[in-house]
Backbone as a chain_set.jsonl record, in Angstrom:
{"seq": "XXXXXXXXXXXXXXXXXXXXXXXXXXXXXXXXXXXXXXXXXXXXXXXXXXXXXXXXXXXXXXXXXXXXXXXXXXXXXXXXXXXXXXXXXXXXXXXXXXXXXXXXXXXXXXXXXXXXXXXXXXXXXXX", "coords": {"N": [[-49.158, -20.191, 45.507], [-51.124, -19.636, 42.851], [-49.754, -18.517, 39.306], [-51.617, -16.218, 38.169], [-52.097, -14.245, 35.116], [-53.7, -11.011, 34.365], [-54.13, -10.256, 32.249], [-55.67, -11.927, 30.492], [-58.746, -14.04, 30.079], [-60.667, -16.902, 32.244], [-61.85, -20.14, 32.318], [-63.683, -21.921, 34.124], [-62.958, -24.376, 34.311], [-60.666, -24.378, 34.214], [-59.015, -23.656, 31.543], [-57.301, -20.992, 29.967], [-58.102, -17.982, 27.839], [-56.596, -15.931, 25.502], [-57.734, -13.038, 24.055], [-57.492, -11.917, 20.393], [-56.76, -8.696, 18.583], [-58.0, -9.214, 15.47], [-60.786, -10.922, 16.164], [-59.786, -13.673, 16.848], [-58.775, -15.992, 18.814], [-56.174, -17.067, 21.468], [-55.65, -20.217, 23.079], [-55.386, -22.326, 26.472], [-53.641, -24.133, 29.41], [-54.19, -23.572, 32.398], [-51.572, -22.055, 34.915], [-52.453, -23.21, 37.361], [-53.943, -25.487, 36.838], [-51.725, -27.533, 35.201], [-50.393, -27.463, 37.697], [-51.345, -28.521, 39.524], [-52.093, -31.566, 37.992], [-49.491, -32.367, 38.142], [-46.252, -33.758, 36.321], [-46.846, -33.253, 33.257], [-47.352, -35.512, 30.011], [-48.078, -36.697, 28.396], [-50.338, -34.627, 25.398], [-53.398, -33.789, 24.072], [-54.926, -32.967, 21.097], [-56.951, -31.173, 19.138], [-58.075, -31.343, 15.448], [-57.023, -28.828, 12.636], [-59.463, -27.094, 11.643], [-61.936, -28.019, 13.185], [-64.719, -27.687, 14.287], [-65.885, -26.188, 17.534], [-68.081, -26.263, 20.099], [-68.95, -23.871, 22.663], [-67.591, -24.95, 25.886], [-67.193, -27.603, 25.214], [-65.321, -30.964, 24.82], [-62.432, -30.877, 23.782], [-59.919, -31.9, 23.981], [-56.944, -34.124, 25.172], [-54.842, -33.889, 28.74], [-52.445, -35.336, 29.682], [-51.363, -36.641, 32.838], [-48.406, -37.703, 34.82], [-49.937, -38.681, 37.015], [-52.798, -38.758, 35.988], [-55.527, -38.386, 33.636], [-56.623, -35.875, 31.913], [-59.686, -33.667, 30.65], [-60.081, -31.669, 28.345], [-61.491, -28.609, 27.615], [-63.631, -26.507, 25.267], [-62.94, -22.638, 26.094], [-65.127, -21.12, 24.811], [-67.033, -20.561, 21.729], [-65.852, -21.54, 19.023], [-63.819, -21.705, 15.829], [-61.289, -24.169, 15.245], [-58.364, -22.363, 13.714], [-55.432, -23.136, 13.899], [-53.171, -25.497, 15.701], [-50.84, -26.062, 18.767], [-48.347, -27.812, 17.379], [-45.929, -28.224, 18.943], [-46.494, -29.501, 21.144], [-46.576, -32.076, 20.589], [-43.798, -33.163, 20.82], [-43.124, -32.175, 22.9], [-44.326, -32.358, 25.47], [-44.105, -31.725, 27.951], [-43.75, -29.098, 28.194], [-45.817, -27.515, 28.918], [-46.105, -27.755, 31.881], [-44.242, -25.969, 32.402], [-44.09, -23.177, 30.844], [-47.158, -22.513, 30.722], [-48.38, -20.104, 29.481], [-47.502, -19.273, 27.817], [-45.379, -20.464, 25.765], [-46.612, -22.483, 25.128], [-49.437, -22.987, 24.519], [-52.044, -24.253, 23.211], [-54.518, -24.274, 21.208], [-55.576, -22.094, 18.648], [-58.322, -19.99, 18.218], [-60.93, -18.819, 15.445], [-63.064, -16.892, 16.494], [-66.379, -17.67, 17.176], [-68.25, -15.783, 18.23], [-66.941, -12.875, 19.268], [-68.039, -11.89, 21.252], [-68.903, -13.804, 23.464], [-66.295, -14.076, 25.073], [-66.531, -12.154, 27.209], [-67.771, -13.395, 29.103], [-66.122, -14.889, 30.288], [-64.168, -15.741, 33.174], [-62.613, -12.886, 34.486], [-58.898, -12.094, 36.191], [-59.126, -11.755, 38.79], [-61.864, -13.029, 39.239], [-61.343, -15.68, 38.609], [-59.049, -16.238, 40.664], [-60.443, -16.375, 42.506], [-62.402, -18.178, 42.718], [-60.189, -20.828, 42.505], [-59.86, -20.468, 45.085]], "CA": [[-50.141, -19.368, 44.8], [-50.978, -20.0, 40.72], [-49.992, -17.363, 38.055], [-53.337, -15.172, 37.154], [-52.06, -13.085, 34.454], [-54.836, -10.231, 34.455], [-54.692, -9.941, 30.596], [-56.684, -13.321, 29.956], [-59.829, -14.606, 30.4], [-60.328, -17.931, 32.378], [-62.744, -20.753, 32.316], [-64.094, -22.396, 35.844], [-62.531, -25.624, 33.976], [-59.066, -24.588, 33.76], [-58.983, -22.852, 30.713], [-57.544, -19.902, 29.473], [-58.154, -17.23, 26.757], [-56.482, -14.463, 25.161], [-58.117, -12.521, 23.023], [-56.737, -11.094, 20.039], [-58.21, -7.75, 18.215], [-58.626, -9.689, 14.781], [-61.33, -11.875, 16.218], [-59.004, -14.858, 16.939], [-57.837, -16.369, 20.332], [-55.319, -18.45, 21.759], [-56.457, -20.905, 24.722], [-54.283, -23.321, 26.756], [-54.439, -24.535, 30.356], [-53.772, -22.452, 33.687], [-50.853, -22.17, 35.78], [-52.88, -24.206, 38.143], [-54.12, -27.035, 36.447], [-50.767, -27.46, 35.201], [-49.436, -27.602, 38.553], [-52.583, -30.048, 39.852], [-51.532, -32.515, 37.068], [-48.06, -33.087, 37.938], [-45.818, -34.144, 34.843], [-47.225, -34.068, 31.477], [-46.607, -36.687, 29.314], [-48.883, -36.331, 26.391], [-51.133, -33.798, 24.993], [-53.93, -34.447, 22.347], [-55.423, -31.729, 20.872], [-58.054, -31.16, 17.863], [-57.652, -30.753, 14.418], [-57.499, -27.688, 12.169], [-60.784, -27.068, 11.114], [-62.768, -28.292, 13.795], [-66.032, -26.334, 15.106], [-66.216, -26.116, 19.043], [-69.058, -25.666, 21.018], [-68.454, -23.849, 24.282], [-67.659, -26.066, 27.107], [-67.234, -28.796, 24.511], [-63.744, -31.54, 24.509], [-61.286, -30.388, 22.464], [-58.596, -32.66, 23.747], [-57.13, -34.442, 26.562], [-53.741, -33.684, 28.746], [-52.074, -37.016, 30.62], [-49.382, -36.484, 33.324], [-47.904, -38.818, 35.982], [-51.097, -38.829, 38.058], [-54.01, -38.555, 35.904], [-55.585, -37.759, 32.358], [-57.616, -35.12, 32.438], [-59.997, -33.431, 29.03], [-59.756, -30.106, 27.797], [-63.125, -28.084, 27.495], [-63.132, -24.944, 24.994], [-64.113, -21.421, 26.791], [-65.552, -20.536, 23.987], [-67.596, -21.296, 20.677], [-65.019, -21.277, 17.372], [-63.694, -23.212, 14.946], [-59.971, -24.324, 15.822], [-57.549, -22.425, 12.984], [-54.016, -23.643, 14.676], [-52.942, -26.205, 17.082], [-49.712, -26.491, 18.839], [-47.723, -29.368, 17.483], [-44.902, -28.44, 19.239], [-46.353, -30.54, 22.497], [-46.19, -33.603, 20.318], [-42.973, -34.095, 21.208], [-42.374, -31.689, 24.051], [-45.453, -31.815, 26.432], [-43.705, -31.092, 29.458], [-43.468, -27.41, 28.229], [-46.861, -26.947, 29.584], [-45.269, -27.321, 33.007], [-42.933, -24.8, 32.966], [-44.599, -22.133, 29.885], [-48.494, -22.741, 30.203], [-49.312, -19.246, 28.782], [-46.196, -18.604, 26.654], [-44.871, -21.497, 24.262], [-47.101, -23.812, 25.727], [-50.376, -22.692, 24.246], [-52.858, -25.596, 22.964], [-55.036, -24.214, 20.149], [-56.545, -20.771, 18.416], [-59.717, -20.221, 17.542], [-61.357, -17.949, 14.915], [-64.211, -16.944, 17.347], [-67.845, -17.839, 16.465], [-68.887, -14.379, 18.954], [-66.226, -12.465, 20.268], [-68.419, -11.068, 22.925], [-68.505, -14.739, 24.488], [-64.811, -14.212, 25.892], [-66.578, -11.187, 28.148], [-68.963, -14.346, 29.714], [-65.344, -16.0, 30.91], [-64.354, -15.129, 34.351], [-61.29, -12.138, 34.72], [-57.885, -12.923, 36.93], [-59.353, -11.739, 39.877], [-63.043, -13.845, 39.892], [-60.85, -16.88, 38.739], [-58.315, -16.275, 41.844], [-61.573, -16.52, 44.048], [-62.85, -20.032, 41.957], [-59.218, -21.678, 43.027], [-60.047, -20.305, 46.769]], "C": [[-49.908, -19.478, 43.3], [-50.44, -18.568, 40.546], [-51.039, -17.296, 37.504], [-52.797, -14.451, 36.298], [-53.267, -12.585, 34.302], [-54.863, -9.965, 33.153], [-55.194, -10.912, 30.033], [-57.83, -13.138, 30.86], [-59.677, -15.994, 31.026], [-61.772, -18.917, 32.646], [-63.051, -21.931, 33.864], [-63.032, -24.086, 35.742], [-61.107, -25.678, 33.628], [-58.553, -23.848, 33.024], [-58.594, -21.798, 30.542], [-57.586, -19.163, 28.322], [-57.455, -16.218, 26.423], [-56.876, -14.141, 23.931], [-57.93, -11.597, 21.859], [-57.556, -9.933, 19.018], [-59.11, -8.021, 16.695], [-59.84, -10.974, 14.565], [-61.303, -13.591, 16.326], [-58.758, -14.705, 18.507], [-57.274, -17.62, 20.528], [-56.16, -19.26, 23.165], [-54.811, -21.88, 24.875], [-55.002, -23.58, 28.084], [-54.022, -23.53, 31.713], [-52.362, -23.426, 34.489], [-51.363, -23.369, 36.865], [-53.381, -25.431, 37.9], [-53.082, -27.663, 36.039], [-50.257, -28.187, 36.59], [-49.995, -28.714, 39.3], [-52.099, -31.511, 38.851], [-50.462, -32.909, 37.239], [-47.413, -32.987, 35.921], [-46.128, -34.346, 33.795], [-46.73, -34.642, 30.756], [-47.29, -36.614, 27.99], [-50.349, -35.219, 26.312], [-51.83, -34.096, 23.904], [-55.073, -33.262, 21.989], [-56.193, -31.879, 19.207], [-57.758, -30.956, 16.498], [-58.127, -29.855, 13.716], [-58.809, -28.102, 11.676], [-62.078, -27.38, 11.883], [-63.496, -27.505, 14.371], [-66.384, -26.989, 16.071], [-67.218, -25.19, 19.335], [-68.463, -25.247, 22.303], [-68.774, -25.191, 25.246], [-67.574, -27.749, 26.392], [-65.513, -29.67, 24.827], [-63.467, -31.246, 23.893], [-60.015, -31.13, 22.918], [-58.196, -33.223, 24.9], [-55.064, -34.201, 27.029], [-53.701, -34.957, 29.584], [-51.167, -36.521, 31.008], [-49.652, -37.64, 34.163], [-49.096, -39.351, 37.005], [-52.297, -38.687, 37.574], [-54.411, -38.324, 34.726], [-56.835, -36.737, 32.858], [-58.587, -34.579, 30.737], [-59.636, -31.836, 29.162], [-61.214, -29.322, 27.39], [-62.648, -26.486, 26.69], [-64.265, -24.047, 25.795], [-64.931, -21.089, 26.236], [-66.203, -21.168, 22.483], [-66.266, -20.913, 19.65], [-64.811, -22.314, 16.793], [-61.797, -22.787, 15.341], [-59.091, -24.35, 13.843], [-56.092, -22.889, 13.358], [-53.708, -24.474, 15.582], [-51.283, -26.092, 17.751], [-49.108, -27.721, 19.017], [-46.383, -29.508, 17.899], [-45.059, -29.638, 20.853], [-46.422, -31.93, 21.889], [-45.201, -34.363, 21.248], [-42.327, -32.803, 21.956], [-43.504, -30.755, 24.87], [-44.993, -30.95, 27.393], [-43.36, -29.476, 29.589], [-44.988, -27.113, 28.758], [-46.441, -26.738, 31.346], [-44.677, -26.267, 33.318], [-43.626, -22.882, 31.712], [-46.25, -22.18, 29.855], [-49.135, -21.646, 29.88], [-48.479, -18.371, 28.247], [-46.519, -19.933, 25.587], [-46.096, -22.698, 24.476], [-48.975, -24.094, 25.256], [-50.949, -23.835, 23.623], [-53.197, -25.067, 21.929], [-55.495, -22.547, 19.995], [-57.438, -21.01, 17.842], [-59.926, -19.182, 16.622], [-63.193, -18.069, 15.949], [-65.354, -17.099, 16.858], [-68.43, -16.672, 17.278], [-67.93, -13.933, 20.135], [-66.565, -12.135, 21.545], [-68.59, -12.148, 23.438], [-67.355, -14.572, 25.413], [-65.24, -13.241, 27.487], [-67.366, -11.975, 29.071], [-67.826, -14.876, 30.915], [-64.979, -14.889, 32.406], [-62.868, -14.332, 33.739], [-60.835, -13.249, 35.781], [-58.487, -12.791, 38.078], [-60.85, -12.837, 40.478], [-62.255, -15.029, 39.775], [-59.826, -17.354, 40.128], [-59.044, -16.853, 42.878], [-62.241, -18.178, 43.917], [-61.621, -20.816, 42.847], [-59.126, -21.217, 44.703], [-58.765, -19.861, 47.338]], "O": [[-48.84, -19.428, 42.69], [-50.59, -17.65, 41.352], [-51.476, -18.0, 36.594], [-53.011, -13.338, 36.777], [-54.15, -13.416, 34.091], [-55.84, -9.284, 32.841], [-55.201, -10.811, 28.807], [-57.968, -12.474, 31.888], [-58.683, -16.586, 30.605], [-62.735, -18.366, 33.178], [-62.146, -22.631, 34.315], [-62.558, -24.721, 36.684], [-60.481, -26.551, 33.027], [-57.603, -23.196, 33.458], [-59.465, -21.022, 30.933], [-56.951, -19.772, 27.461], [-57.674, -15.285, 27.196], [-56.539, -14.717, 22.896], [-58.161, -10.417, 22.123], [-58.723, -10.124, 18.677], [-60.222, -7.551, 16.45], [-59.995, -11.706, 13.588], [-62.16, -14.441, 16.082], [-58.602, -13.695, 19.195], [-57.559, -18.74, 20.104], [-57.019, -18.841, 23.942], [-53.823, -22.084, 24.169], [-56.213, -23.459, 28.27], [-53.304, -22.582, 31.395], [-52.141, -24.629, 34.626], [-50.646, -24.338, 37.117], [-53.264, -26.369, 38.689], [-53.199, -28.809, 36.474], [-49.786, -29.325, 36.577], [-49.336, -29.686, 39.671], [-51.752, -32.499, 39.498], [-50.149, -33.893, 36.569], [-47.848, -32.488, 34.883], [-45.868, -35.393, 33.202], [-45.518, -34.47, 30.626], [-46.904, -36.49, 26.827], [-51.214, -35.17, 27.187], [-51.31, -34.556, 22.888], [-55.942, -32.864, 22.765], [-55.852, -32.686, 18.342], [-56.887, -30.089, 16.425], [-59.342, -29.659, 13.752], [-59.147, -29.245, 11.367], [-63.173, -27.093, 11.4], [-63.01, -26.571, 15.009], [-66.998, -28.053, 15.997], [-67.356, -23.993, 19.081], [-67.687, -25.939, 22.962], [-69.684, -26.017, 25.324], [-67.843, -28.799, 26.977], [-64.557, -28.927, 25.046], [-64.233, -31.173, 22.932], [-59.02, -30.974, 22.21], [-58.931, -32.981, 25.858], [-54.165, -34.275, 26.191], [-54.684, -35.513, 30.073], [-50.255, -36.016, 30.354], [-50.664, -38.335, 34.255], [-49.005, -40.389, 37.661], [-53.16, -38.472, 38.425], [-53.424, -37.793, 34.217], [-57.642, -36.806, 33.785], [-58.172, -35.098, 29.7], [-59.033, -31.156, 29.992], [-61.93, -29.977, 26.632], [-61.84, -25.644, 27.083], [-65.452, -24.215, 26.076], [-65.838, -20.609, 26.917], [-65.812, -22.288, 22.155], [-65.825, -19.766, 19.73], [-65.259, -23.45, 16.948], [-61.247, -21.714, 15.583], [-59.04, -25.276, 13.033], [-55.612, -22.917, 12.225], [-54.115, -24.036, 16.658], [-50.455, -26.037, 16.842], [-49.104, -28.486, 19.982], [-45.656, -30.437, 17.548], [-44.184, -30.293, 21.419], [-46.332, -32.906, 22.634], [-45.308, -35.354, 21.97], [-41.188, -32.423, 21.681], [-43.698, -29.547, 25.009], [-45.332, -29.792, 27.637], [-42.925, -28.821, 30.537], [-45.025, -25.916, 29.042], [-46.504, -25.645, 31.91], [-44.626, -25.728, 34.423], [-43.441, -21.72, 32.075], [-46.689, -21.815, 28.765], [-50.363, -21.726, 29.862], [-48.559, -17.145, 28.164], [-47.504, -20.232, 24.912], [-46.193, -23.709, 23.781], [-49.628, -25.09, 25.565], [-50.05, -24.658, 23.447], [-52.244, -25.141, 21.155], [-55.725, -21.841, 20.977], [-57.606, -21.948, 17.063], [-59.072, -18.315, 16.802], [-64.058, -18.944, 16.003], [-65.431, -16.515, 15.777], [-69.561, -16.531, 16.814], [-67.928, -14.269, 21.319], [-65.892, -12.066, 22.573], [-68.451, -11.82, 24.616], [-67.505, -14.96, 26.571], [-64.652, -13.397, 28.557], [-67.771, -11.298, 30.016], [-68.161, -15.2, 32.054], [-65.36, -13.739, 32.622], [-62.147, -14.823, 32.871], [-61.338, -14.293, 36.194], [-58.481, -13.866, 38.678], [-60.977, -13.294, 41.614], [-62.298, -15.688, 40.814], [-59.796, -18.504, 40.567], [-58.651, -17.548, 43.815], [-62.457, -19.026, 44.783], [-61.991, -21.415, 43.857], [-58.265, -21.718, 45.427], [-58.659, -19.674, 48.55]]}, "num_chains": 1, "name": "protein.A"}
């Protein structure tokens, strides 16, 4: 069974959100895609400044079995990335909604995040 933490938001595509109260959020990928992927090996992620459309690429993760893209939940523009998975992907494995976080956004409409599914409809998505 994945880790749902019930204090995020999550996107049908993997995705999750937390939302913070100055109109910023972090995203990354779920416990379960994570665990679907096997071994990460590289992470490629967007640069500051970039304006995401919901459901748009923002980056792609590669493990042992597969590359996969990265879709944001949400519309913003990407203030932060984490460049600590440069050179230490494989923390998405083991931290994917601690250290392991991918990018923040400054939100383009906070009330999008209330569109993404809670822990419990996403529990019901992974069946």
């Amino acid at each position: 069974m994945s880790n749902v933490p019930a204090s995020l938001r999550y996107a049908k595509s993997h995705e999750w959100l937390r939302v913070e109260s100055d109109g910023t959020a972090t995203v990354g990928i779920t416990d379960y895609a994570q665990s679907s992927l096997g071994d990460i090996t590289y992470v490629q992620l967007p640069k500051v400044g970039a304006t995401l459309k919901a459901g748009e690429t923002f980056g792609v993760v590669e493990s042992v079995k597969a590359a996969s893209d990265l879709y944001a939940p949400v519309a913003g523009t990407v203030i932060a990335v984490n460049s600590s998975l440069d050179s230490a992907p494989e923390s998405v494995n083991t931290a994917p909604y601690d250290g392991a976080w991918m990018m923040k956004l400054k939100l383009a409409n906070p009330a999008d995040a209330a569109a993404l599914l809670d822990a419990a409809a996403y529990t019901q998505v992974l069946g």
